[in-house]
C-alpha positions as CSV (number, residue, x, y, z in Angstrom):
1,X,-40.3,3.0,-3.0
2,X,-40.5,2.3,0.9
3,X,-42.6,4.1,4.2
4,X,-42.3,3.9,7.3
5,X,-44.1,5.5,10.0
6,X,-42.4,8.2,11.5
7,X,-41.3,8.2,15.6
8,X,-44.5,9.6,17.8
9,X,-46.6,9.2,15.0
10,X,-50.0,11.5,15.7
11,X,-53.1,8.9,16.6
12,X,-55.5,7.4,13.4
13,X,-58.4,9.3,15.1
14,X,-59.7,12.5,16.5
15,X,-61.7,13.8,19.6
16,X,-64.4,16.1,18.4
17,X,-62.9,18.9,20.4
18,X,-59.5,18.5,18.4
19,X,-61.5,18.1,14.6
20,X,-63.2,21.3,16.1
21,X,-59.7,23.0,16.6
22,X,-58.1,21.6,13.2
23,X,-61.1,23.0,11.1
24,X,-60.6,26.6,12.7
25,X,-57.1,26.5,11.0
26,X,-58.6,24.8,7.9
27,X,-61.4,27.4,6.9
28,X,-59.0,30.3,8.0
29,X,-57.3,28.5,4.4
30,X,-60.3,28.4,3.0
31,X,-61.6,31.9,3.5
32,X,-58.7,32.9,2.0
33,X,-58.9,31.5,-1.3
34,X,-62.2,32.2,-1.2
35,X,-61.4,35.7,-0.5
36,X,-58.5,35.9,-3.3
37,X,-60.9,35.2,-5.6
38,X,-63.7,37.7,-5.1
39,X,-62.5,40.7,-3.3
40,X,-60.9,42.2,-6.3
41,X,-63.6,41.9,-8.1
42,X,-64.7,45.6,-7.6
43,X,-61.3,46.8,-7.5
44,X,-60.2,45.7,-10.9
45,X,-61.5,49.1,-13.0
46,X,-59.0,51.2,-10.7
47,X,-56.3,48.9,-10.4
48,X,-56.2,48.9,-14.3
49,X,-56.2,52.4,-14.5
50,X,-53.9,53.1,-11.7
51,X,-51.6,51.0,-13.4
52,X,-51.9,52.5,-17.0
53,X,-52.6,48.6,-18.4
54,X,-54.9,47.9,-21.4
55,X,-58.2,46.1,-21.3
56,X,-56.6,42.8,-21.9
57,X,-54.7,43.0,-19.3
58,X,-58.0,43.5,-16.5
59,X,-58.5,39.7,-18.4
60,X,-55.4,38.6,-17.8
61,X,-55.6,39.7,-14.2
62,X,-58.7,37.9,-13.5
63,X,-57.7,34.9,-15.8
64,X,-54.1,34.1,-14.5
65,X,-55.5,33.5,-11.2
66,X,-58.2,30.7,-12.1
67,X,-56.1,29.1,-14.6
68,X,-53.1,28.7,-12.0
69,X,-55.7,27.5,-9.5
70,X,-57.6,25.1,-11.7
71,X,-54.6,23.7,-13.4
72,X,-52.7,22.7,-10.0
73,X,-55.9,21.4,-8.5
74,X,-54.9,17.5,-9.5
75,X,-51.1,17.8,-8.8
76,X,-51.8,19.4,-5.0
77,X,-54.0,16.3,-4.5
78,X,-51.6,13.7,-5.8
79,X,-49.2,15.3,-3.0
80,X,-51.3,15.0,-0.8
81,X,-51.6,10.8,-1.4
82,X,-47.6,10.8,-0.8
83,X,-46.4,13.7,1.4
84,X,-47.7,15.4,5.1
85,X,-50.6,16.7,4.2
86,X,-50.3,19.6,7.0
87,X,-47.0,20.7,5.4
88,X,-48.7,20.6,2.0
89,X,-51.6,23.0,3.6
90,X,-49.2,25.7,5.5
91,X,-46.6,25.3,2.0
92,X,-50.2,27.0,0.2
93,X,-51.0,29.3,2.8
94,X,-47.4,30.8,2.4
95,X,-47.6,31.4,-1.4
96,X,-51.0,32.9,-1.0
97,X,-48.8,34.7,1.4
98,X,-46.0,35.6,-1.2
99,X,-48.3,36.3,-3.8
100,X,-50.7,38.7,-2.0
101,X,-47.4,40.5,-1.0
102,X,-46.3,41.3,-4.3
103,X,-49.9,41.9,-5.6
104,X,-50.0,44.7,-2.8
105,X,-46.9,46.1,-3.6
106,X,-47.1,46.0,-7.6
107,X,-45.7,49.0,-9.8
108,X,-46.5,47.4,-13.2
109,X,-49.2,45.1,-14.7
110,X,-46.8,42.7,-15.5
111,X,-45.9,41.8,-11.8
112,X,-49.7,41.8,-10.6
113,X,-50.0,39.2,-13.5
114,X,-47.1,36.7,-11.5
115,X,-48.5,37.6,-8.5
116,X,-52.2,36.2,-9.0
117,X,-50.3,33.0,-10.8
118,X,-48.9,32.8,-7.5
119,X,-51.9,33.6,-5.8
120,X,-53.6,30.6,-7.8
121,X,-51.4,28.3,-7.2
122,X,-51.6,28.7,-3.5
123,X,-55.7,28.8,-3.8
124,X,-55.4,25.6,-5.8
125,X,-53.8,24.0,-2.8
126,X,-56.1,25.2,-0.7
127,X,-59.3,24.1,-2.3
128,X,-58.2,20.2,-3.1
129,X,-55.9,20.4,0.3
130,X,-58.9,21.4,2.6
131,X,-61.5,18.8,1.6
132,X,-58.7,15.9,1.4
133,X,-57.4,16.7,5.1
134,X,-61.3,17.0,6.4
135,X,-61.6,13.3,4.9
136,X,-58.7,12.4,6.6
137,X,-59.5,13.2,10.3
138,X,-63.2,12.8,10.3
139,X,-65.4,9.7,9.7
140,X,-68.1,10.0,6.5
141,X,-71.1,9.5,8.7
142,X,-70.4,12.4,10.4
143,X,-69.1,14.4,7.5
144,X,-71.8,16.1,6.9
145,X,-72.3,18.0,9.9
146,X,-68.8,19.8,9.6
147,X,-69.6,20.4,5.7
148,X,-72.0,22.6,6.8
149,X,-69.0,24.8,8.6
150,X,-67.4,24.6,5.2
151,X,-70.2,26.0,3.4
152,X,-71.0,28.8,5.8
153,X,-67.4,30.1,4.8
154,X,-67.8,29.4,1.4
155,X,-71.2,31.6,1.7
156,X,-69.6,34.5,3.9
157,X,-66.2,34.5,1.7
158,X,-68.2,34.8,-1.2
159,X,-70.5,37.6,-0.1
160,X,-67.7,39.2,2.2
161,X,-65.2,39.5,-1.0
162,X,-66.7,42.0,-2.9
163,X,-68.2,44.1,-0.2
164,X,-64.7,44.7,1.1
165,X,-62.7,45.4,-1.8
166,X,-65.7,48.0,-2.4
167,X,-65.0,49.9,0.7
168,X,-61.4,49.5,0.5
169,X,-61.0,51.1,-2.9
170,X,-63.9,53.8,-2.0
171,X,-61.7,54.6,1.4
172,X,-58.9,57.3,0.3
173,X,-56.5,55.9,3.0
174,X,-57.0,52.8,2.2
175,X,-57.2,52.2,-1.4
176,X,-56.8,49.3,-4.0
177,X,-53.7,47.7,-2.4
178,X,-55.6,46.1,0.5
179,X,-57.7,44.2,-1.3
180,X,-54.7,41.9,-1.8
181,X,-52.9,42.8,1.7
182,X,-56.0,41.9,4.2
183,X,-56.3,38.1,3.3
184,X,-52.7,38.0,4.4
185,X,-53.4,38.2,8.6
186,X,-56.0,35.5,8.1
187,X,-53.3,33.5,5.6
188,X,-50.8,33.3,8.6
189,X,-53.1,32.9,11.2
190,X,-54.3,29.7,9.2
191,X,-50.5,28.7,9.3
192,X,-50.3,29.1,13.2
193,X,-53.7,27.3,13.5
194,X,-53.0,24.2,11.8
195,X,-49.5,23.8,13.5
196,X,-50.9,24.3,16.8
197,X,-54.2,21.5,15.9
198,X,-54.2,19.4,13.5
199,X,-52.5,16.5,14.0
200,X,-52.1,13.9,11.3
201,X,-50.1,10.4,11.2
202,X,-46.4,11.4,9.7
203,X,-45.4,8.8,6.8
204,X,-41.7,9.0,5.1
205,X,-42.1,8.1,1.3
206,X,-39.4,7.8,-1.4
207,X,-41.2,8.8,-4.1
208,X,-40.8,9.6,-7.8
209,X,-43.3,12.1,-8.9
210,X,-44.6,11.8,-12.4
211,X,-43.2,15.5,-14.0
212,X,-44.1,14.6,-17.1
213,X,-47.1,13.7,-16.4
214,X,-47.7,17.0,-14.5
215,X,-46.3,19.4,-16.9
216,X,-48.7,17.9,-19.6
217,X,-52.0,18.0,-17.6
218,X,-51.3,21.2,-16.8
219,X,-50.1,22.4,-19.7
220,X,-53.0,21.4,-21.8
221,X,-55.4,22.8,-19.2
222,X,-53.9,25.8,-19.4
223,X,-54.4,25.6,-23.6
224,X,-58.0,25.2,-23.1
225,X,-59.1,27.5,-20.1
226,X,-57.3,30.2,-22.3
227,X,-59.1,29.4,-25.0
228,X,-62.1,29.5,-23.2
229,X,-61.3,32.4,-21.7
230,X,-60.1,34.9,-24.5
231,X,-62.4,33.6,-27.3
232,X,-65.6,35.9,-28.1
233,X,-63.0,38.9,-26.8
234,X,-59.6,38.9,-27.8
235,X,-60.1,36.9,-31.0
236,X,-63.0,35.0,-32.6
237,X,-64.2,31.6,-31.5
238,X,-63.9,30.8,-35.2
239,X,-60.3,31.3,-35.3
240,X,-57.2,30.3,-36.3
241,X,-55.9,31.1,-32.8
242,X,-59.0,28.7,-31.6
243,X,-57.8,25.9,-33.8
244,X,-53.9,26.4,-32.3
245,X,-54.8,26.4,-29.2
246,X,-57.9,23.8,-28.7
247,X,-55.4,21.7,-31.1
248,X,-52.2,22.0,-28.8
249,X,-54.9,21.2,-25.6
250,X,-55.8,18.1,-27.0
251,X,-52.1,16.9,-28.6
252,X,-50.9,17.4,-25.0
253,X,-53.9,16.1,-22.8
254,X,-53.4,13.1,-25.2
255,X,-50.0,12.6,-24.5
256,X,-50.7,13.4,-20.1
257,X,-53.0,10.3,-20.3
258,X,-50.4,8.0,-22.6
259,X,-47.3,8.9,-19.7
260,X,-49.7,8.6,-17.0
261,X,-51.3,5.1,-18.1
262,X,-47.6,4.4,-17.4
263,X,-46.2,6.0,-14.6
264,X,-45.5,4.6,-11.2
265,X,-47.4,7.2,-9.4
266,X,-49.3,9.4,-11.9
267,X,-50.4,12.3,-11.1
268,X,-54.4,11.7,-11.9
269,X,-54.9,7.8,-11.0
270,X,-56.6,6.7,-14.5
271,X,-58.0,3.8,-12.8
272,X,-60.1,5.9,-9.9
273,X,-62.5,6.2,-12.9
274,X,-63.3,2.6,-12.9
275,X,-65.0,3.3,-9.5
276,X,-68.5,4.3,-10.9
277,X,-69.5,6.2,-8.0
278,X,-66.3,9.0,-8.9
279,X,-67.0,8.8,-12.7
280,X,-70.7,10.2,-12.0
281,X,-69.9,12.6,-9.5
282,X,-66.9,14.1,-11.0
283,X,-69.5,14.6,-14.5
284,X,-72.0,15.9,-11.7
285,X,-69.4,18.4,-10.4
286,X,-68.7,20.1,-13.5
287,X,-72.4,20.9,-14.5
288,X,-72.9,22.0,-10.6
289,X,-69.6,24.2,-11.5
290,X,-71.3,25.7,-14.8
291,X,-74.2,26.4,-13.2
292,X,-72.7,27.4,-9.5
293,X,-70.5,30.1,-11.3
294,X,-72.6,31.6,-13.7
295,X,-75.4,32.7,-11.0
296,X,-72.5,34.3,-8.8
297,X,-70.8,35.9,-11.5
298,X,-73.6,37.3,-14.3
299,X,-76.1,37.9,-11.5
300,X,-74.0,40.7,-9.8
301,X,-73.6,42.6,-13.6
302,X,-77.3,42.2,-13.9
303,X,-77.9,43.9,-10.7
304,X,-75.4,46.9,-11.6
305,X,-76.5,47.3,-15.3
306,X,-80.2,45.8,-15.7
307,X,-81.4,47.1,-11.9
308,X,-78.8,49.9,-11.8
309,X,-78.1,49.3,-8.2
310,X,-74.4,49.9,-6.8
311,X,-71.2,47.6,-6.8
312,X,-72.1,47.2,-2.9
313,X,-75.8,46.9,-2.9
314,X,-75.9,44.1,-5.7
315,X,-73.1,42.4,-3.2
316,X,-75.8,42.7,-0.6
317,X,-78.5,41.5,-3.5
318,X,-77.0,38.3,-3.7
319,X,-77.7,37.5,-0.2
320,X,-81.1,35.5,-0.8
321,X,-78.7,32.7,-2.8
322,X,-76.0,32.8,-0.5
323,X,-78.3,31.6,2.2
324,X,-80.2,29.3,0.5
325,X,-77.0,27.7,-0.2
326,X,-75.6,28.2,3.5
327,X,-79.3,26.7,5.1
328,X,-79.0,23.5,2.3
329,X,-75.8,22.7,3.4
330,X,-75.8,23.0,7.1
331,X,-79.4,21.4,7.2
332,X,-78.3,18.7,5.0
333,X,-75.6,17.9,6.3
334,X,-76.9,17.3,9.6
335,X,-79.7,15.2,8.3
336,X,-77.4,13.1,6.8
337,X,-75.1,12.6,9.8
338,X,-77.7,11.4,11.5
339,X,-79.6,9.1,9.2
340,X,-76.7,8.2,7.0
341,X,-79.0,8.6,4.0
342,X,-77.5,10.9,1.6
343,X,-78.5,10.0,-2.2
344,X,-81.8,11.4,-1.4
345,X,-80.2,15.1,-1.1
346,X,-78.4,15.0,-3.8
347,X,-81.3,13.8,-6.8
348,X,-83.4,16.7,-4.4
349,X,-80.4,19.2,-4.9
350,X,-80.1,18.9,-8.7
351,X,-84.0,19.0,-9.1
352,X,-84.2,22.2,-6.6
353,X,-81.3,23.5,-9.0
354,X,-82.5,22.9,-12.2
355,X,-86.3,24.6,-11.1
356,X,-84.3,27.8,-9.7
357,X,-82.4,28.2,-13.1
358,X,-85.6,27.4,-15.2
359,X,-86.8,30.3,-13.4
360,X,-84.3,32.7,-13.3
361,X,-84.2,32.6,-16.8
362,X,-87.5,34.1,-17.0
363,X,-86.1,37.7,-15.3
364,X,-85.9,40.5,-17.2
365,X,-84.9,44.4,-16.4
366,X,-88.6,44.7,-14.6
367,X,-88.7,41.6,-12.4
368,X,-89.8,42.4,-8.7
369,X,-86.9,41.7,-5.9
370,X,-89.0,39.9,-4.1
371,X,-89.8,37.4,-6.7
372,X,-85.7,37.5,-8.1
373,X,-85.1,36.4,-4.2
374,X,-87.3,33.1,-4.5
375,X,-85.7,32.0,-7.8
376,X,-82.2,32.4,-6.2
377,X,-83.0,31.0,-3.1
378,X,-83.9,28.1,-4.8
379,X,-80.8,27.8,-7.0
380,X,-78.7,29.0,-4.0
381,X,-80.3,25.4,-2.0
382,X,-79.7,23.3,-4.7
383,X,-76.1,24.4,-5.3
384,X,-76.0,23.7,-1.3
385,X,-77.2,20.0,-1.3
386,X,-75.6,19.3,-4.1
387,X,-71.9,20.6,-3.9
388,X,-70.8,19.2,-1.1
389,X,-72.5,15.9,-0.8
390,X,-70.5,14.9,-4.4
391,X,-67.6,15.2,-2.1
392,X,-68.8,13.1,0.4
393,X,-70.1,10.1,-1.8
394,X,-66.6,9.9,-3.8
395,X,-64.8,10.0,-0.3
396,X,-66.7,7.3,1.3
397,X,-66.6,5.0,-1.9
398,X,-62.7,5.4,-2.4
399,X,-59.8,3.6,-0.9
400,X,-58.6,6.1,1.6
401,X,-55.3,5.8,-0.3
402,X,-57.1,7.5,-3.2
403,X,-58.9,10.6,-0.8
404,X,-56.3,13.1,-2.2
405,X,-56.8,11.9,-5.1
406,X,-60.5,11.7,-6.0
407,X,-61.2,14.9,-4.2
408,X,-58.9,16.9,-6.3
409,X,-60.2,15.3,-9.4
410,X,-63.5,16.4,-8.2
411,X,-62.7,19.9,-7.4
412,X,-60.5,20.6,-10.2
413,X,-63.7,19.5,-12.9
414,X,-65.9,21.5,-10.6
415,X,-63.6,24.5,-11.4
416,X,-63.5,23.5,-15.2
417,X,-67.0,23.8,-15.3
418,X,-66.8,27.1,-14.0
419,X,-64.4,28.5,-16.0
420,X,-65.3,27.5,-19.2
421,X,-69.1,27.9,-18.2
422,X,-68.1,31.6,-17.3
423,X,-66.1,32.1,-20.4
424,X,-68.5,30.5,-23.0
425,X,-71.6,32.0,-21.3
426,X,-69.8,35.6,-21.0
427,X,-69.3,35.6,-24.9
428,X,-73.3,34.4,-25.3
429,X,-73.8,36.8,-22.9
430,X,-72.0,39.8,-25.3
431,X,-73.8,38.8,-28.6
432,X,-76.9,38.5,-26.8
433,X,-76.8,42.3,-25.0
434,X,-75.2,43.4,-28.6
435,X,-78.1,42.0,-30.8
436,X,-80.7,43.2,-28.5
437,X,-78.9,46.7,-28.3
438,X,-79.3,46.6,-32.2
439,X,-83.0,45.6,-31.9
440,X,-83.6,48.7,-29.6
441,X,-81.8,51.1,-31.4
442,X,-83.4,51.0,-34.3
443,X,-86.6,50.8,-32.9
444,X,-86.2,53.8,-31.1
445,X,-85.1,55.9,-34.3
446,X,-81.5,55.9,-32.7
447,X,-78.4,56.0,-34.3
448,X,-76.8,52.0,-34.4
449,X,-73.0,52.9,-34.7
450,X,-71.2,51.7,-32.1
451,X,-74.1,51.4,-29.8
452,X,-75.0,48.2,-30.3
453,X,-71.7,46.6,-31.1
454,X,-69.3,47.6,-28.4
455,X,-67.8,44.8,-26.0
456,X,-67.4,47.3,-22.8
457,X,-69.6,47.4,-20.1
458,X,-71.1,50.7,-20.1
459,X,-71.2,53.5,-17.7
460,X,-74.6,53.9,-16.9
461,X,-74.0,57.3,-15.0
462,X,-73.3,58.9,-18.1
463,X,-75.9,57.4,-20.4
464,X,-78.6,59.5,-21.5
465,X,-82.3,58.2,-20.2
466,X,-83.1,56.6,-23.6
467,X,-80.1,54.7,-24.2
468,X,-79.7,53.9,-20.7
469,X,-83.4,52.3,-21.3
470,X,-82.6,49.8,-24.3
471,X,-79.4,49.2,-22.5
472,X,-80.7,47.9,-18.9
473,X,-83.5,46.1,-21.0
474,X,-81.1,44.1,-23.1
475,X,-79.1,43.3,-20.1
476,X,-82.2,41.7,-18.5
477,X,-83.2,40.0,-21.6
478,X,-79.6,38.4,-22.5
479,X,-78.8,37.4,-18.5
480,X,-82.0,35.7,-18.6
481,X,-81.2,33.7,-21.7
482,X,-78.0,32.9,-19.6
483,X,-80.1,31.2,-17.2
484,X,-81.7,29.6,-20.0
485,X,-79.2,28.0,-21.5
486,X,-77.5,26.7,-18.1
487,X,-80.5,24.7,-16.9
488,X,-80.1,21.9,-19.3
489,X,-76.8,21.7,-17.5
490,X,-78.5,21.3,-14.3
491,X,-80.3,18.7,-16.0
492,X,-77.7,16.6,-17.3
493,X,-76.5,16.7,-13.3
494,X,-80.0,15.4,-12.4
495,X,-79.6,12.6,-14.6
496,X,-75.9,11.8,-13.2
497,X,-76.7,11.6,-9.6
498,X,-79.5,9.0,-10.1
499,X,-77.5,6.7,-11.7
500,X,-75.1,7.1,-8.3
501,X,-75.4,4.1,-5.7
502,X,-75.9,4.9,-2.5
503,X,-73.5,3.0,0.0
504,X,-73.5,3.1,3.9
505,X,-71.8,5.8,5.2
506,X,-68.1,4.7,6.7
507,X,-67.8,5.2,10.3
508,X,-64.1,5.6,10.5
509,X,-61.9,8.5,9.2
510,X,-59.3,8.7,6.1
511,X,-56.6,7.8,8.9
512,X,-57.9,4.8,10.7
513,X,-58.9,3.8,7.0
514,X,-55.2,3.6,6.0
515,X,-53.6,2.6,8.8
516,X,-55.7,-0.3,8.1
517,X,-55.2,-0.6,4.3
518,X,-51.3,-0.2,5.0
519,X,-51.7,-3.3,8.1
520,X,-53.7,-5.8,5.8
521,X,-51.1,-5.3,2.8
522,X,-48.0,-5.7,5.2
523,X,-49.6,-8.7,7.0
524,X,-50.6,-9.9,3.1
525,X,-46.9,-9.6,1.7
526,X,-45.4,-11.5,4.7
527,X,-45.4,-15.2,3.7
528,X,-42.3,-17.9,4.4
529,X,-40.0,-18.3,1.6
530,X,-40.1,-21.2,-0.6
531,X,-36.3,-22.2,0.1
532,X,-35.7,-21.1,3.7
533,X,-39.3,-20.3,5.4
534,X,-37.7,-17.0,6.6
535,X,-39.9,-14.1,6.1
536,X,-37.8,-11.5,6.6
537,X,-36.7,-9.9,3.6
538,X,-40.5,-9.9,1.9
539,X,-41.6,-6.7,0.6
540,X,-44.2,-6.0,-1.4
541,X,-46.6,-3.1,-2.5
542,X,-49.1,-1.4,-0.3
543,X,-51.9,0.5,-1.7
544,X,-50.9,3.7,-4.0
545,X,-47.6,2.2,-4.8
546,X,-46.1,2.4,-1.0
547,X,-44.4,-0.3,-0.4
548,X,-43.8,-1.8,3.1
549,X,-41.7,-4.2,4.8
550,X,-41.8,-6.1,8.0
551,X,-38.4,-6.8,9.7
């Protein structure tokens, strides 16, 4: 396998005017997966029932999307250690492109289904690609200061999403279908963007990507997010589709880490997990991904159902976390910029964290707003110091011909963590609501049949006042167990991050880095020959399995 650098190659480093430019095309990506994600979230009941689908398929819809996203996560980041990582960034932004088109224009269930695989897949690119090409242009040290920009859009995307697909599907002439069409404008301005700044050294590789490997990663991902996912609902978590399933995710995860122990270039490195410093964080990210996802997703239903505000006021609700988490970020990251301390944030992060679950899980269907907005402020702060500075210490302890890949490996058990904290906290959540339903029922002289026991969010427009009582009180009662059982989570993160060593901050980007890597190798491999003392023909292997030679 041989590189070279390309004719007119683009410079190792960046003004801060041109890192400015490049990050308005990145978080134009960005805020488009962000946005695929969370605007259909109030849109979902009417699509389904404009498209005469089932109540598995609203899962499948929601489902097809995440898996596809979490499962490509490590294979987009192995890419991005071998091919032009700009290329790599518009190649996602055109199938969120594709697949937003044929969500939009969708006649059947099935073909929204492909679409959001599609959709995912692009989204996958976008959140390993993102991170990976921010390491590459700008130094660690002053990292921090442009993760802030990174989070802001994270917190608008987040907040934005739902609002809009609201008012689209409440606006006649409008309707369902823009919730997948709108991202699309910001999608191709992203491509224009990033052709027009972002400027990255060009390197030519022969490579042999590990397929195998790939296919059985993702593969038994998939087995066990759908497990994760569909357990509790379509089936029983003591199953014998559970034991198929988990059984065929482990059989094939099994064989992914025999093929890529072996392969040239494997798609997941195995040996990045010798570095301690990625080990802990990448354990760290999934409990900040359990945690992170459960307050955005169960807090919104608790709103709706417990507090019985609307779809767009509980949006509006969640504002107090969203800007704890934007203020944490930004302000941390500056802080750290400056001082080149960052350890400090992250042990203050997962503490900050754990206290706002401990006391979220303490709400019920009485608890003041005032009081709810403290407790998620706090988690919202924690999730802000915490999330991004993982990123930052893996970056800055890795070979900067591992970036891609100790990002995505990051990112992708971030989104684990998410999804199956969702999925296995969704089915607590179900029992929990059911068994307090029960409790109420028969306490109130009320018949139990059905009541208790049904699995679909109810209408509380139609409820009558006394079952529309024990229903918002068992709502409050099982979300706060939610928060109960996550903390420990946040806990096990604590404990991670202190066993992290801090290292000085690097002062020179993912480029220069390489450029440097790839110059010490080839001046390495160049020794005289034994017979002839020509050193002509030596080639050997630079970093990551590129091999270089001097002529």
């Amino acid at each position: 396998m041989t590189a070279t650098e390309a004719p007119g190659q683009a410079p190792t480093s960046m003004t801060n005017r041109q890192i400015l430019q490049a990050m308005s095309g990145l978080m134009a990506g960005m805020f488009v997966a962000i946005l695929a994600g969370t605007v259909v979230a109030n849109a979902l009941p009417r699509i389904i029932a404009d498209l005469g689908a089932s109540q598995s398929s609203y899962t499948w819809v929601v489902t097809s999307e995440l898996l596809a996203m979490t499962a490509t996560v490590p294979l987009w980041g192995k890419l991005a250690d071998l091919f032009n990582q700009k290329l790599l960034l518009q190649l996602s932004l055109a199938l969120f492109v594709v697949g937003s088109l044929v969500a939009g224009f969708s006649q059947d269930v099935v073909t929204l289904i492909v679409s959001r695989v599609i959709q995912g897949i692009g989204a996958g690119g976008l959140t390993a690609l993102a991170q990976i090409v921010m390491a590459a242009i700008i130094p660690p040290r002053r990292l921090g200061k442009y993760a802030g920009i990174f989070g802001a859009v994270f917190a608008v995307g987040t907040v934005a999403g739902p609002l809009i697909g609201g008012v689209l599907v409440d606006t006649s002439w409008l309707g369902w279908r823009w919730c997948f069409f709108i991202g699309v404008p910001f999608a191709l301005a992203g491509i224009v963007l990033l052709q027009r700044t972002l400027k990255l050294p060009t390197v030519r590789r022969e490579v042999r990507i590990d397929w195998l490997g790939a296919f059985l990663i993702v593969a038994g991902v998939c087995a066990l997010l759908i497990w994760t996912s569909l357990a509790g609902n379509s089936f029983d978590w003591a199953s014998w589709q559970t034991a198929a399933l988990v059984a065929t995710g482990v059989v094939l995860l099994t064989a992914a880490v025999f093929v890529e122990s072996r392969a040239a270039e494997p798609i997941i490195p195995l040996d990045i997990f010798r570095n301690r410093t990625v080990t802990l964080t990448t354990l760290a990210s999934f409990f900040v991904g359990i945690a992170m996802f459960a307050g955005t997703v169960f807090l919104s239903q608790y709103f709706q159902i417990s507090l019985g505000k609307t779809p767009t006021v509980a949006g509006l609700m969640s504002l107090p976390m969203i800007g704890g988490l934007l203020v944490s970020s930004t302000v941390a990251g500056q802080i750290i910029s400056a001082t080149g301390k960052w350890k400090a944030y992250l042990v203050a992060g997962a503490v900050v964290m754990m206290a706002g679950l401990g006391l979220l899980s303490t709400i019920d269907a009485d608890t003041h707003f005032g009081l709810l907005s403290i407790y998620m402020a706090l988690m919202g702060i924690g999730v802000g110091m915490l999330m991004q500075n993982l990123v930052l210490a893996a970056q800055n302890d890795v070979p900067a011909h591992e970036l891609g890949a100790a990002t995505s490996v990051l990112s992708f058990f971030r989104s684990l963590g998410g999804t199956i904290g969702t999925s296995v906290l969704g089915a607590i959540l179900a029992n929990r609501v059911a068994s307090e339903m029960t409790k109420g029922l028969a306490e109130s002289g009320l018949p139990v049949t059905g009541g208790g026991h049904s699995s679909a969010v109810p209408d509380m427009t139609t409820l009558p006042e006394p079952l529309k009582n024990i229903v918002e009180h068992a709502y409050g009662v099982a979300t706060g167990d939610l928060f109960l059982i996550a903390t420990p989570f946040a806990f096990l993160a604590l404990l991670t991050v202190l066993f992290v060593k801090e290292k000085p901050l690097k002062t020179t980007s993912g480029m220069e880095r390489l450029a440097a890597e790839e110059a010490a190798v080839a001046d390495a491999v160049v020794v005289p020959s034994p017979r002839t003392g020509d050193d002509s023909g030596v080639q050997d292997t630079a970093p990551g399995g590129v091999g270089l030679r001097k002529d």
